[in-house]
SEKOL-216504 format. One line per 8 residues: number of its first residue (from 0); their letters; for each residue x, y, z of C-alpha. Coordinates in nm, 2 decimals. Layout:
N
NUM> a> X Y Z  ...
//
This chain:
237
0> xxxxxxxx> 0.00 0.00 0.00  0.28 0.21 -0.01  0.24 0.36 -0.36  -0.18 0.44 -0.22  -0.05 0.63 0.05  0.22 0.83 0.11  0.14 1.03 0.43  0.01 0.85 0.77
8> xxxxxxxx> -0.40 0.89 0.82  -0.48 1.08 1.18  -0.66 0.80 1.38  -0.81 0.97 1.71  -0.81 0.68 1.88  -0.88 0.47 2.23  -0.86 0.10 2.25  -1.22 0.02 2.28
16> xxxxxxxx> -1.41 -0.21 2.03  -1.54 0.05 1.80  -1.16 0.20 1.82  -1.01 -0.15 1.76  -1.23 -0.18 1.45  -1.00 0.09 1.29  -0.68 -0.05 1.41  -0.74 -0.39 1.27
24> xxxxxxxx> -0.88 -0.23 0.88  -0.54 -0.07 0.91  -0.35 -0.32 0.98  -0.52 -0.53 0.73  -0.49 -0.30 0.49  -0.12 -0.21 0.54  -0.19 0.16 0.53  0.05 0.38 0.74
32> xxxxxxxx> -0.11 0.56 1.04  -0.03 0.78 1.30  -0.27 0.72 1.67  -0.38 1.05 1.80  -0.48 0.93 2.17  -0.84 1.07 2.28  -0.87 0.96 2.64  -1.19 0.89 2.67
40> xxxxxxxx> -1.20 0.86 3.07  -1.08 1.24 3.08  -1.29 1.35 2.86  -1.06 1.47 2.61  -1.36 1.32 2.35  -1.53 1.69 2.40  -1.22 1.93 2.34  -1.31 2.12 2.02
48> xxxxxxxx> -1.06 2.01 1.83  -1.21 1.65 1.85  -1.56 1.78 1.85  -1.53 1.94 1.49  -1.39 1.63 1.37  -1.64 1.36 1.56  -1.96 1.60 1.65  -2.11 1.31 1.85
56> xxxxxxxx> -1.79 1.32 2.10  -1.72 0.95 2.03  -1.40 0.77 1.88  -1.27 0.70 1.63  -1.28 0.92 1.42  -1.00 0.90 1.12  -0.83 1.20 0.91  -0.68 1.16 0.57
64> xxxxxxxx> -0.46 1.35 0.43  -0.45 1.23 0.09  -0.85 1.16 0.06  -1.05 1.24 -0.28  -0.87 1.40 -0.59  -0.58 1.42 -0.31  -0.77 1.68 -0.04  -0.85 1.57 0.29
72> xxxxxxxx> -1.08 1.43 0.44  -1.20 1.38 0.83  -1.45 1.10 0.85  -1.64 0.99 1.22  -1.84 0.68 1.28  -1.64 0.33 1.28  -1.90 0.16 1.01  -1.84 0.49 0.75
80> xxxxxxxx> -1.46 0.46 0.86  -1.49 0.13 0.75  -1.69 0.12 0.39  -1.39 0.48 0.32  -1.08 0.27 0.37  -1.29 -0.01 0.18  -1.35 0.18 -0.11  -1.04 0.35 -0.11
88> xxxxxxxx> -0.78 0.04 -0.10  -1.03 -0.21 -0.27  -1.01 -0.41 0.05  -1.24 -0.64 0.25  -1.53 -0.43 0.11  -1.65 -0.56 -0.23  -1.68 -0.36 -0.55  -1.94 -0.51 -0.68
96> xxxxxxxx> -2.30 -0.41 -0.60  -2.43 -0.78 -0.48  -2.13 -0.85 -0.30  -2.12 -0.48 -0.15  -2.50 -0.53 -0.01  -2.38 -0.88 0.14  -2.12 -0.70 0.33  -2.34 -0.40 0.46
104> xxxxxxxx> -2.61 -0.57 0.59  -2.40 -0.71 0.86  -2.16 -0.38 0.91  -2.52 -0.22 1.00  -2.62 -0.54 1.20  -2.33 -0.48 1.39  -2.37 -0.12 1.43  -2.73 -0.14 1.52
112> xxxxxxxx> -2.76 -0.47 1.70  -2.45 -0.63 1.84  -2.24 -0.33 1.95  -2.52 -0.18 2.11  -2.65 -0.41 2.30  -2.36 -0.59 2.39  -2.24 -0.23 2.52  -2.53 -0.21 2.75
120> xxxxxxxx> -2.47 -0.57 2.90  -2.10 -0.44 2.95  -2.25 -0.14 3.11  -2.53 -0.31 3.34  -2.35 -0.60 3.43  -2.01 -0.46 3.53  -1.98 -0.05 3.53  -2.36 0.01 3.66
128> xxxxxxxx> -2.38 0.16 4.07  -2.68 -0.02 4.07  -2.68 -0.38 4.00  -3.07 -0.37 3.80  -3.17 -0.74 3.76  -3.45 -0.66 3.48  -3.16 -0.49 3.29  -2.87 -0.74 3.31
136> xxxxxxxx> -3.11 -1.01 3.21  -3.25 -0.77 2.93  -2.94 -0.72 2.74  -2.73 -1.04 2.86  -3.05 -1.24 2.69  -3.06 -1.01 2.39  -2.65 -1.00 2.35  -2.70 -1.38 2.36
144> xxxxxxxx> -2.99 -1.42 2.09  -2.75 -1.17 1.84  -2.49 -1.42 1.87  -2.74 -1.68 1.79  -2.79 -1.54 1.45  -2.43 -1.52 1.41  -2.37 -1.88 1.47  -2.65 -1.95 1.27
152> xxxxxxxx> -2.51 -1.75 1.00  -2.15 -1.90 1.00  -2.27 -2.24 1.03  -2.18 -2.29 0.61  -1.95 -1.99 0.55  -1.60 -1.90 0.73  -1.71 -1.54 0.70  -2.01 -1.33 0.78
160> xxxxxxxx> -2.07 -1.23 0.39  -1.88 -1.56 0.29  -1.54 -1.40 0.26  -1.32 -1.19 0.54  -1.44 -0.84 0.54  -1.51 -0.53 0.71  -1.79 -0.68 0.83  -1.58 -0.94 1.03
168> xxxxxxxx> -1.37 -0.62 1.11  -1.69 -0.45 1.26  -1.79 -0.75 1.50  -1.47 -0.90 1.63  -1.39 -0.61 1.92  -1.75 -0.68 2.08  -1.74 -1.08 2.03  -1.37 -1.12 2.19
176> xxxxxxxx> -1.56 -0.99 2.50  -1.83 -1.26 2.52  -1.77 -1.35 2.86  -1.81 -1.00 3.01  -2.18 -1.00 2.83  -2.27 -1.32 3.08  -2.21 -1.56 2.74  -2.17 -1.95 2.72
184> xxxxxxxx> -1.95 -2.02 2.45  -2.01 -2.35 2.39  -2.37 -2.29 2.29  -2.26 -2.14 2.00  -1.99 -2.32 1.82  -1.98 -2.17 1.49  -1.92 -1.86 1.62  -1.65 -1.99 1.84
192> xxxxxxxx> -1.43 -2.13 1.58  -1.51 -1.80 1.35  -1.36 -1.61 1.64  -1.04 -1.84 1.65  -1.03 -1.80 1.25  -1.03 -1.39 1.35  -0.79 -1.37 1.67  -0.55 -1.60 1.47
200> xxxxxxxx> -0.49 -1.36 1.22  -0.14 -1.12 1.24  -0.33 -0.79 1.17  -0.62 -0.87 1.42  -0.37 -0.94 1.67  -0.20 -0.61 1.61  -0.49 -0.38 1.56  -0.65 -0.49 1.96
208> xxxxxxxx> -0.34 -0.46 2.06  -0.22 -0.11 1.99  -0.24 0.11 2.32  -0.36 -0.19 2.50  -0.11 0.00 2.80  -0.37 0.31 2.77  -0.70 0.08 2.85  -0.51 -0.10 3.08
216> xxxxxxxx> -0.44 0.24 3.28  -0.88 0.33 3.35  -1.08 0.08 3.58  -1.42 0.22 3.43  -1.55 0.01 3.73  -1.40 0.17 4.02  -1.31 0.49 3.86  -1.53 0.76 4.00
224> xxxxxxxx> -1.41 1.04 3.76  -1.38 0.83 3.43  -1.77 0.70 3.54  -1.91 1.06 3.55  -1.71 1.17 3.19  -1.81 0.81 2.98  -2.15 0.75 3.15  -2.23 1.10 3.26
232> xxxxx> -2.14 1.24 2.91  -1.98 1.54 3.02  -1.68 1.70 3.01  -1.42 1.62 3.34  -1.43 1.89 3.65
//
């Protein structure tokens, strides 16, 4: 990819799975970055400077230098991150319109379903002050009926949309974390050897693990002051 891209693309960036799903297309796609840290547990996600780049304060959010006819271009939202550095390096997106629709039913399954919902197990079951029964089992049942359909889906394909893609990309940073969504494995074992097939791969490996040291850093669970900036949506102090 050297000869597509000559200067790095800005990725404002914390390792979270939406972030990782940036990390990993980059990776795959061999395109040189540069990480712009956004520390979501300080709330650097609502300093202006990220705000007129991501207007709904959330990473990641990506800027290339050398986007259309060679002017840049800032793009926000992981799933439009995605289908850009799809269309622009002819990678794990398809270019053909069947294929293409095959793909982006799952990217928007995963942005509309599974990352959702799976964030609000995350949220109920481990980060809430107030353990809610009705909630946990809410979202733990719904997180566990999403990955249902997955293992449903992958029981005659390797692949969501039969071959790797950004909709793989999209879904592996939430499914890694089955266990903190109150999962069984084992009920679902096309979706368990899918997710070998994706955490065996060299560029998945790298992508979740770039700034793993920064996530490490913020206990969301005991930290009083990251709770009130992530949950509280407001700016620190």
């Amino acid at each position: 990819m050297a000869q597509l891209q000559s200067r790095p693309i800005q990725v404002y960036y914390w390792p979270t799975p939406n972030g990782w799903k940036i990390s990993i297309m980059l990776e795959e796609c061999g395109l040189p970055y540069e990480v712009i840290p956004v520390n979501i547990g300080r709330g650097d996600q609502f300093k202006p400077d990220f705000l007129a780049l991501s207007p709904n304060n959330k990473i990641p959010a990506i800027v290339d230098p050398e986007g259309p006819d060679g002017a840049p271009l800032s793009v926000f939202e992981s799933g439009a991150i995605l289908q850009y550095l799809g269309r622009k390096t002819g990678l794990f997106y398809p270019t053909d319109e069947r294929g293409r629709v095959e793909v982006d039913q799952w990217l928007f399954w995963q942005m509309a379903g599974l990352g959702p919902m799976a964030g609000q197990a995350h949220h109920f079951r481990i980060y809430a002050p107030e353990k809610i029964p009705y909630a946990i089992e809410r979202y733990t049942n719904e997180v566990r009926r999403l990955y249902g359909v997955m293992n449903t889906r992958l029981s005659d394909r390797p692949f969501l949309a039969g071959d790797y893609s950004i909709a793989d990309i999209a879904c592996i940073g939430w499914a890694k974390l089955w266990e903190r969504q109150g999962q069984d494995i084992k009920e679902f074992p096309h979706f368990a050897a899918w997710l070998e097939r994706m955490l065996a791969r060299p560029a998945v490996k790298r992508g979740l693990a770039l700034n793993a040291e920064d996530r490490a850093k913020i206990d969301f669970a005991t930290d009083k002051q990251a709770q009130s900036v992530l949950f509280g949506q407001r700016p620190a102090g």
